[in-house]
C-alpha positions in Angstrom: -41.8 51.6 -44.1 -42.0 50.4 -40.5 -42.9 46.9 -41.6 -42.8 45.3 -37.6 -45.0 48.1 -36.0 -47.4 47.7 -39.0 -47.4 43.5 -38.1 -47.5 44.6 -34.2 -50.9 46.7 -34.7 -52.2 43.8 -36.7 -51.6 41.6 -34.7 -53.8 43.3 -31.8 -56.4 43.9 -34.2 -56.4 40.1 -34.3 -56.5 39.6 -30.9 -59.5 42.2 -31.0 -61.0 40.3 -32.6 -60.7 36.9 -31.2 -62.2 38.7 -28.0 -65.2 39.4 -30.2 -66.2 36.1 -31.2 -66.5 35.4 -27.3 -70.2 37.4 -28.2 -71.6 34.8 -31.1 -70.5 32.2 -28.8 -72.7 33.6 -25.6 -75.5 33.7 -28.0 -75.2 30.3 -29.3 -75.0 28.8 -25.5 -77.9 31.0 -24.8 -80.1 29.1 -27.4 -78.4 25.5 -27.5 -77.8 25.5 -31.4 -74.5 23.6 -31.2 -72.6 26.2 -33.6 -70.2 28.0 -30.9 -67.7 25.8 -32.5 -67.5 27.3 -35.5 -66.9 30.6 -33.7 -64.5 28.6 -31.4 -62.4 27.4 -34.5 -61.3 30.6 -36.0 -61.0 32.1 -32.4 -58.1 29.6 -31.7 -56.1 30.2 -34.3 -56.8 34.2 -34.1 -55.2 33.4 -30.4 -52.0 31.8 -31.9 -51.3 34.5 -34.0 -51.7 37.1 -32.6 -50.5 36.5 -28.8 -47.0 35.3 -30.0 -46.6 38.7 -32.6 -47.7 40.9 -30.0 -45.8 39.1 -27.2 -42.3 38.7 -29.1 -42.3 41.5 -31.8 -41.9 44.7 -29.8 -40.8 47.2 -32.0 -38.2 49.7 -30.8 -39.5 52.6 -33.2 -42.9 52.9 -32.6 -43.4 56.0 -34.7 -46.4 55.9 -37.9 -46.4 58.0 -40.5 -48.7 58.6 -43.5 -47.9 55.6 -45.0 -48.1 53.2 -42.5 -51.4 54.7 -41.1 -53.0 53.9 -44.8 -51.3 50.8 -45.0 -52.4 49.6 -41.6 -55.9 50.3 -42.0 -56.6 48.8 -45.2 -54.7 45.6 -44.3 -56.7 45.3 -40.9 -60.3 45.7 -42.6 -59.2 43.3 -45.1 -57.9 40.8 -43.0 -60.4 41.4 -40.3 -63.4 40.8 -43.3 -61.9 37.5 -44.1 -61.4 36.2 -40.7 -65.1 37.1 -40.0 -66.3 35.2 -43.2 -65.3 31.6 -41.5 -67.9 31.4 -39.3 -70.4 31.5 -42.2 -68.4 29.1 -44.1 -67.3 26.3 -42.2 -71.0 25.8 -40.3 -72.2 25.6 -43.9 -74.8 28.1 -43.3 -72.9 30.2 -46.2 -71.0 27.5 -47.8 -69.1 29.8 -50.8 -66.2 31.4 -49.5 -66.6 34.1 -52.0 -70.1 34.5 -50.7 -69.6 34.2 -47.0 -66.5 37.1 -47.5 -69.0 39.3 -49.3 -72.0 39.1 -46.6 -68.6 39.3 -44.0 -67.0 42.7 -45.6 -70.9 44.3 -46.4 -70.9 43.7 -42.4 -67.7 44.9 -41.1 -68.4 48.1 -43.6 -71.6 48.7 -42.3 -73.2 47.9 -46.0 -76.2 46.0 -45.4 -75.9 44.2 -48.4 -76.2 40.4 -49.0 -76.9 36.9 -50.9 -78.8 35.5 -48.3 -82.3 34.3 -50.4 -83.5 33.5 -46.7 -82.0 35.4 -44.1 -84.4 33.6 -41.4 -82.1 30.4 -41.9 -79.6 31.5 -40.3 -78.7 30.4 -36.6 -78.8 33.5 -33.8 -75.5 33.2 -33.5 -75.4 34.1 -37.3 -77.8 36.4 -37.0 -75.7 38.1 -34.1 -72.6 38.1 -35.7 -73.8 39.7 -39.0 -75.3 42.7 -37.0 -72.7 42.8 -34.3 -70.0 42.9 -37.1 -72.3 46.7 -38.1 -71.4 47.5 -34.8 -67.9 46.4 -35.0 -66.9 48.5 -37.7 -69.5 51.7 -37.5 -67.0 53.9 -35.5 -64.0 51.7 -36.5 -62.0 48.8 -35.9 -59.2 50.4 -35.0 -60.6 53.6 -33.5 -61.1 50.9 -30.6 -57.6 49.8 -30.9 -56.1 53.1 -30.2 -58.9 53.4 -27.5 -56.5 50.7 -25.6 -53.3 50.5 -26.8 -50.4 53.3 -25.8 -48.6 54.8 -29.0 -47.7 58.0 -29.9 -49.9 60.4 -30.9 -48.3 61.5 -34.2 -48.9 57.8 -35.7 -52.4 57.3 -33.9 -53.3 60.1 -35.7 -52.6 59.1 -38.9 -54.8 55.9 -38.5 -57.7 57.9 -37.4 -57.4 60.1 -40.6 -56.8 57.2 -42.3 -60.0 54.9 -41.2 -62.4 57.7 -40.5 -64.8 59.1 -42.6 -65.3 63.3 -44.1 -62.8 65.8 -45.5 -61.1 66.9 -42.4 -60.5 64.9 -38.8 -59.1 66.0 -35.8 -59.0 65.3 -32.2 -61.4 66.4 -30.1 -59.5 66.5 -26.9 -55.3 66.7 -26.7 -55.0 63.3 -26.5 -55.9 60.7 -29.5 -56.6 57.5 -27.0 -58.9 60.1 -24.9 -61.0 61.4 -28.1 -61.2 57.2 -29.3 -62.6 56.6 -25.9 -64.9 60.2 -25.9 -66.4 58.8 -29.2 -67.0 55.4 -29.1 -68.6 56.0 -25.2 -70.9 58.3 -27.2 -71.2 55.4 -29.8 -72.3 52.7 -27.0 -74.5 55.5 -24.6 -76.7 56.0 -28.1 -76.4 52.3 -29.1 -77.8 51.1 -25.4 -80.6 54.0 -25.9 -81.9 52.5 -29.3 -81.9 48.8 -27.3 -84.3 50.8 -24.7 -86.6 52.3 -26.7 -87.0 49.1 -28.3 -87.5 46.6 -25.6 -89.4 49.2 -24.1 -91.6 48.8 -27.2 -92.1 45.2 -26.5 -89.2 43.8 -29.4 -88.0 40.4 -28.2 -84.2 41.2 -26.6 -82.4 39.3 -29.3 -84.3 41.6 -31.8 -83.8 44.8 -29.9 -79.9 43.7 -29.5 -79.6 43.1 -33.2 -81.2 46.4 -34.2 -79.8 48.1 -31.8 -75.9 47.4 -33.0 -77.2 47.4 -36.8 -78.8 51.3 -36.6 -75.9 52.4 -34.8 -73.4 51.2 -37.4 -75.5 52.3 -40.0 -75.3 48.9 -41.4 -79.3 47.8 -42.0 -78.6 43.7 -41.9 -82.1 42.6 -40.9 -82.9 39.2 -39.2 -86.4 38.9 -41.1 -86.6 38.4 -44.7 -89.3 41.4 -44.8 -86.4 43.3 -42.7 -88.3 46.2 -40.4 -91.2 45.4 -42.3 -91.5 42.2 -40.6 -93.0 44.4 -37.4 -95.3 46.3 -39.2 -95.2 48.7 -36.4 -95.1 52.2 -36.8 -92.9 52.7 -32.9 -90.5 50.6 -34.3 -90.2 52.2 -37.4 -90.1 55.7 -35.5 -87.4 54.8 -33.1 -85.1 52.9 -35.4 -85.5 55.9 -38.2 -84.6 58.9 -35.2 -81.8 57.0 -34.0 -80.9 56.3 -38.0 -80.9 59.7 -38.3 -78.9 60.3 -35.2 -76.2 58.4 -35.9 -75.5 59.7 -39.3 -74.6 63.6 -37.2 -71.1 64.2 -36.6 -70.1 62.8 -33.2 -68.2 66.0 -32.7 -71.8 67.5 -32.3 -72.9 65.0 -29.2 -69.6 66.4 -27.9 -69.5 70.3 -28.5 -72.9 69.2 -26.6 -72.3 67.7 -23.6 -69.4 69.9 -22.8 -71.9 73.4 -23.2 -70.8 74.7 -26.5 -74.4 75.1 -28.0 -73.6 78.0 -30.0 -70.4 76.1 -32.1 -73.3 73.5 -32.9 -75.9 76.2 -34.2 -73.2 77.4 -36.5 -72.3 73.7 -38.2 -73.4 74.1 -41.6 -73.4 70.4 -42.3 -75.4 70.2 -39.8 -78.3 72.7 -41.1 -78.1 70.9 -44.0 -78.5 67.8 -42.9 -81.6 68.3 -41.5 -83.1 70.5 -44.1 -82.3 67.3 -46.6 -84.1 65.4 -45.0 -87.4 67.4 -43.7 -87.3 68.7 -47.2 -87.2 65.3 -49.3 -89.4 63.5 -46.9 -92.0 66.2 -47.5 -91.0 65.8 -51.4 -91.1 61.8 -51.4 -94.4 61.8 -49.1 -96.5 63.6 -51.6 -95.0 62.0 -54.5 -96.5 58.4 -52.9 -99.4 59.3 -51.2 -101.6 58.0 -53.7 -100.0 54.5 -52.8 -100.9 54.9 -49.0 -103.6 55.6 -46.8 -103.5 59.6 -46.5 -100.5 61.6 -45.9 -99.6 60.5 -42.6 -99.1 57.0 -43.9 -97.1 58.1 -46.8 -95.2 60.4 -44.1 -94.2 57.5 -42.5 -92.7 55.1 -45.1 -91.2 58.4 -46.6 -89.2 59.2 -43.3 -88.0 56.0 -43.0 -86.7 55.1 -46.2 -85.0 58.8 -46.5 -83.5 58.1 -43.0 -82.4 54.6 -43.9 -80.7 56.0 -47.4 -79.5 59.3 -46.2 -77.9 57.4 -43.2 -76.5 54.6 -45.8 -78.3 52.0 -43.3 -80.2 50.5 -45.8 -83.0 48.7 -43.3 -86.4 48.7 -45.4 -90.4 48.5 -44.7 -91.5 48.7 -47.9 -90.1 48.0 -51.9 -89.2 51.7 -52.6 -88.5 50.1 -55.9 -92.3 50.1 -56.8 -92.4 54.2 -56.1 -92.6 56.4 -58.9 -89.7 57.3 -60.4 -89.7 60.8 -58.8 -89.4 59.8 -55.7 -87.1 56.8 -56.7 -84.6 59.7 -58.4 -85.1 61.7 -54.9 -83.5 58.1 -53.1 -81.1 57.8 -55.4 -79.4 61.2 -55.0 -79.6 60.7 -51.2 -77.5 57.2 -52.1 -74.9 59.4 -53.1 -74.9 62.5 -50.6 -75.2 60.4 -47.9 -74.8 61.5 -44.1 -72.4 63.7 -41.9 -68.4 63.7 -42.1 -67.3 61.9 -38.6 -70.2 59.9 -38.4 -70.8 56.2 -39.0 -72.9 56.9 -42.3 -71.1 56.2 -45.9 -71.4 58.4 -49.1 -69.7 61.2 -50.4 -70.7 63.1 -47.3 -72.8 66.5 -47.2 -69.3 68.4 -46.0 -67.7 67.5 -49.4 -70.6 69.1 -50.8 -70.5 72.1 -49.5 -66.9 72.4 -49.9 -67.1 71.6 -53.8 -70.5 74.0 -54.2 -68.6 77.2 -52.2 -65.3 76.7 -53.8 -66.9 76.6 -57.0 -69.0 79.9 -56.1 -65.6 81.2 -55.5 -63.5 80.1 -58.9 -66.9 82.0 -60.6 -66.6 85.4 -58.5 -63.0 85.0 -58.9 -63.3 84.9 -62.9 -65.7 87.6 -62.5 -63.1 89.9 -60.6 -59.5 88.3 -60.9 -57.8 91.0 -58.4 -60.1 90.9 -56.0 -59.0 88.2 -53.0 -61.7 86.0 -52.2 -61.7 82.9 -49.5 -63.9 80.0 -49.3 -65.5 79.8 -45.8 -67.2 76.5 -43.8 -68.8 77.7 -40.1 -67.5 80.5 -40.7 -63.8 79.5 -41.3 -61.5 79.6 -44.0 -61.0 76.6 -45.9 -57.8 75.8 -46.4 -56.4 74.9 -50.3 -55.2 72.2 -49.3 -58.6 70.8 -48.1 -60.1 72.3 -51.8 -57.4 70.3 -53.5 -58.1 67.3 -51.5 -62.0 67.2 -52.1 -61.6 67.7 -55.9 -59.2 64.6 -56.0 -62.0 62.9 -54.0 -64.3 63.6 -56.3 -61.9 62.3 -59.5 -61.9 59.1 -57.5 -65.3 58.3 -56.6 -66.7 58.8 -59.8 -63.4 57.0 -61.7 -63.9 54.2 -59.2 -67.7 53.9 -60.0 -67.2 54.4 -63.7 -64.6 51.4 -63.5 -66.5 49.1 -61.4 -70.0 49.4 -63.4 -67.9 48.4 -66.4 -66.5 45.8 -64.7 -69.7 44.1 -63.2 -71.4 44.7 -66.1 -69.2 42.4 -68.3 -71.3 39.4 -67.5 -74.5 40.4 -68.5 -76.4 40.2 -65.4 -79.1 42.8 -64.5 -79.6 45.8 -66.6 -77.9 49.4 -65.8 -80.5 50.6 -63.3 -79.5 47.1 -61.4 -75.3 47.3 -62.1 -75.1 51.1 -61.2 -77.3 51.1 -58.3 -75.3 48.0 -57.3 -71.8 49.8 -57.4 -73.5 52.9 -55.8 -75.2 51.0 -53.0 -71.9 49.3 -52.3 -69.7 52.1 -52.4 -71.8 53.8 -50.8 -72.2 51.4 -47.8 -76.0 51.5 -48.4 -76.9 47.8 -49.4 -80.1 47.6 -51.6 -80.3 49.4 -55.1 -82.5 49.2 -57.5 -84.5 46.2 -59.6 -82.1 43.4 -59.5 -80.9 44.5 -56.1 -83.7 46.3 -54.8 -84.6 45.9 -51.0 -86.9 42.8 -51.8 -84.2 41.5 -53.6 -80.2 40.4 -53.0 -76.8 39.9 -54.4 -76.6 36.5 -55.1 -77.4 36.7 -59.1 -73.7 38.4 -59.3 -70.8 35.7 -60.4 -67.7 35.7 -57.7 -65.9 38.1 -59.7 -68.3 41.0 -59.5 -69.0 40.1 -55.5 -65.1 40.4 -55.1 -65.1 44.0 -57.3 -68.1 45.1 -55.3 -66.6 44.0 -51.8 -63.3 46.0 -53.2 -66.0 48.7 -53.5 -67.4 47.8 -49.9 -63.9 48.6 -48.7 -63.1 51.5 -50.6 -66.3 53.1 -49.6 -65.6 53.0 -46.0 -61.8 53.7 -45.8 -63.1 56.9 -48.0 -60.6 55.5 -51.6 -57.4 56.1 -50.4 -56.3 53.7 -47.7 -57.5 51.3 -50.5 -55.9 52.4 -53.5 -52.4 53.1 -51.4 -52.5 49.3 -50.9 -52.0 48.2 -53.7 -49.6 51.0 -55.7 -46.4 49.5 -55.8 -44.4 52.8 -54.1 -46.3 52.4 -51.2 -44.4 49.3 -50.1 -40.6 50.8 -51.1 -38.1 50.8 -48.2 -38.0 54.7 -48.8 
């Protein structure tokens, strides 16, 4: 274990970081609220650290492997999640630690879920941070990092397997700190052209900038109680679910785009899929509610948002989906769990895992069927490699066994019933936010003791660094010299 170049990349995430809060404090000047302090505070001492550790501990081996990669990026989002939670906690405005590290790691993990009863008491410096933190962490923390900083490409590799999200990531281009930059410059050109539409929709700036970072992490904090509802305007709604939807597509796609190669995009199968989900369960849903609305075109509406919001694990809401019937309730609930694109800054399982695990299992049938006969499981058109079919399955042991473990561990005080604890764990794993009755999206955290907000901020964390990262932290032959 390369324990100095693992405290050196830390310590620039700090530093990262520190530069960050600069934002919250712009905001606070902006309106005169007197909190820039509390940004100021934490700021100072991010400074301290992280200059001196970056300045005087210059590792001579600079090379990452596997390990340190995992180790790296689990430690970073941890440590970044509790950093970002003292704001909230010495202004008061979140005055539980516990609670102010949950609302702080469902930010930074592009969640969406919270224990704020009122939302709309927060400062707009608060407000900023919560949303900006979406933003923060959508493409990655340290995706930005190695955006910046020189290192070899063998170890910068390993962290960008290590934080990003699907079954298989590359580069896009020869060099990782080109592709970091080529992706998060698509990440800010689609992020500035969701602030557009919406100031050119007449949405105050501060709102627009709020909702702007928040849809493109994926994240869903609102700044109303009634979230997008607040508006009750169908532009609004429109913009924010396209560019919901946008932003849960592979960001290889927006690539293979701009440099011409059309036809390598028609042939994405996760793609096709992912738009044939969602036409074909907003159709579903719209039907199933219409008898709630005003016509189909009203039901059409609410039903394209919410599947956008869900599929796209933001989790913004305009209406209480938990009132729906339960067909279309069932419909949300399995979207919870597919979730969006591999490589994008959606959460869940990820459509790509499930079309690997559908096609290899076609494959172990036709194989039983005729045992001589060599048959290969193929994604666009390519063979999949066993090693990627091993890799998937193990997924899949994981995420359920992680679900299974923390619904019987929330569960042990009594709170809610089991459509409240398992859409909990699901809409916190998942990175979604609100579940179901207890937790539903009129609803919040807050009825959960500190042990089950600490399990489901485990699951916060475990969701978005995809299990592994997570679970390598804290197995004990992960930190042996050898």
């Amino acid at each position: 274990m390369n324990y100095k170049v693992i405290v050196n990349v830390l310590g620039r995430i700090l530093l990262l970081e520190a530069i960050l809060m600069c934002f919250p404090i712009i905001i606070d000047l902006i309106y005169g609220e007197s909190n820039w302090h509390y940004f100021l505070i934490p700021m100072g001492c991010l400074l301290a650290i992280s200059i001196p550790i970056i300045v005087l501990l210059k590792p001579k081996d600079m090379n990452m492997y596997a390990r340190e990669g995992f180790v790296i990026t689990a430690l970073a989002w941890v440590i970044v999640s509790i950093v970002g939670a003292v704001p909230f906690c010495i202004s008061g405005q979140i005055p539980s630690f516990i609670d102010a590290f949950f609302e702080s790691v469902s930010g930074f993990t592009t969640t969406g879920a919270s224990i704020l009863q009122d939302v709309e008491a927060l400062s707009h410096s608060m407000l900023f941070w919560r949303s900006f933190s979406h933003w923060i962490g959508g493409m990655g923390i340290l995706v930005f990092v190695l955006a910046l900083i020189p290192n070899q490409e063998g170890g910068s590799m390993h962290i960008l397997r290590a934080e990003s999200t699907g079954p298989n990531v590359g580069k896009i281009v020869s060099k990782m700190k080109f592709t970091a930059r080529i992706l998060y410059a698509i990440y800010a050109v689609l992020t500035l052209a969701c602030f557009i539409f919406l100031v050119a929709g007449k949405m105050p700036v501060f709102d627009a900038i709020c909702h702007a970072v928040g849809t493109a992490g994926t994240g869903g904090f609102g700044i109303y109680n009634s979230s997008i509802g607040y508006y009750n305007s169908t532009y609004f709604e429109m913009v924010i679910a396209v560019f919901m939807f946008l932003f849960g597509i592979n960001f290889n796609v927006y690539y293979l785009i701009l440099i011409g190669k059309f036809a390598e995009v028609v042939k994405m199968e996760e793609l096709r899929t992912y738009f044939i989900i969602v036409i074909l369960t907003t159709i579903m849903i719209a039907l199933n509610i219409m008898h709630l609305y005003d016509g189909f075109g009203e039901s059409l509406r609410y039903s394209f948002f919410q599947v956008a919001t869900i599929i796209s694990t933001t989790g913004y809401s305009t209406t209480n989906f938990d009132a729906w019937p339960t067909f279309a309730k069932i419909v949300l609930f399995i979207l919870m769990i597919i979730g969006s694109s591999a490589g994008s800054t959606a959460g869940g399982f990820k459509i790509s895992r499930m079309l690997i695990l559908s096609k290899s299992s076609i494959t172990d049938m036709r194989k039983m069927l005729h045992p001589r006969q060599v048959i290969k499981t193929k994604l666009d058109g390519d063979i999949l490699s066993e090693d990627t079919i091993r890799n998937t399955k193990i997924y899949l042991v994981a995420y359920v066994g992680i679900i299974v473990v923390s619904l019987l561990l929330i569960s042990i005080e009594g709170y809610g019933g089991f459509e409240t604890n398992l859409s909990a764990v699901i809409a916190c794993f998942n990175n979604i936010g609100p579940g179901f009755e207890l937790v539903g999206p009129i609803c919040n955290y807050s009825g959960y003791s500190a042990f089950s907000k600490i399990v489901l901020s485990l699951d916060m964390l475990a969701g978005r660094l995809e299990i592994f990262p997570m679970l390598l932290l804290f197995t004990p032959t992960t930190w042996r010299k050898n």
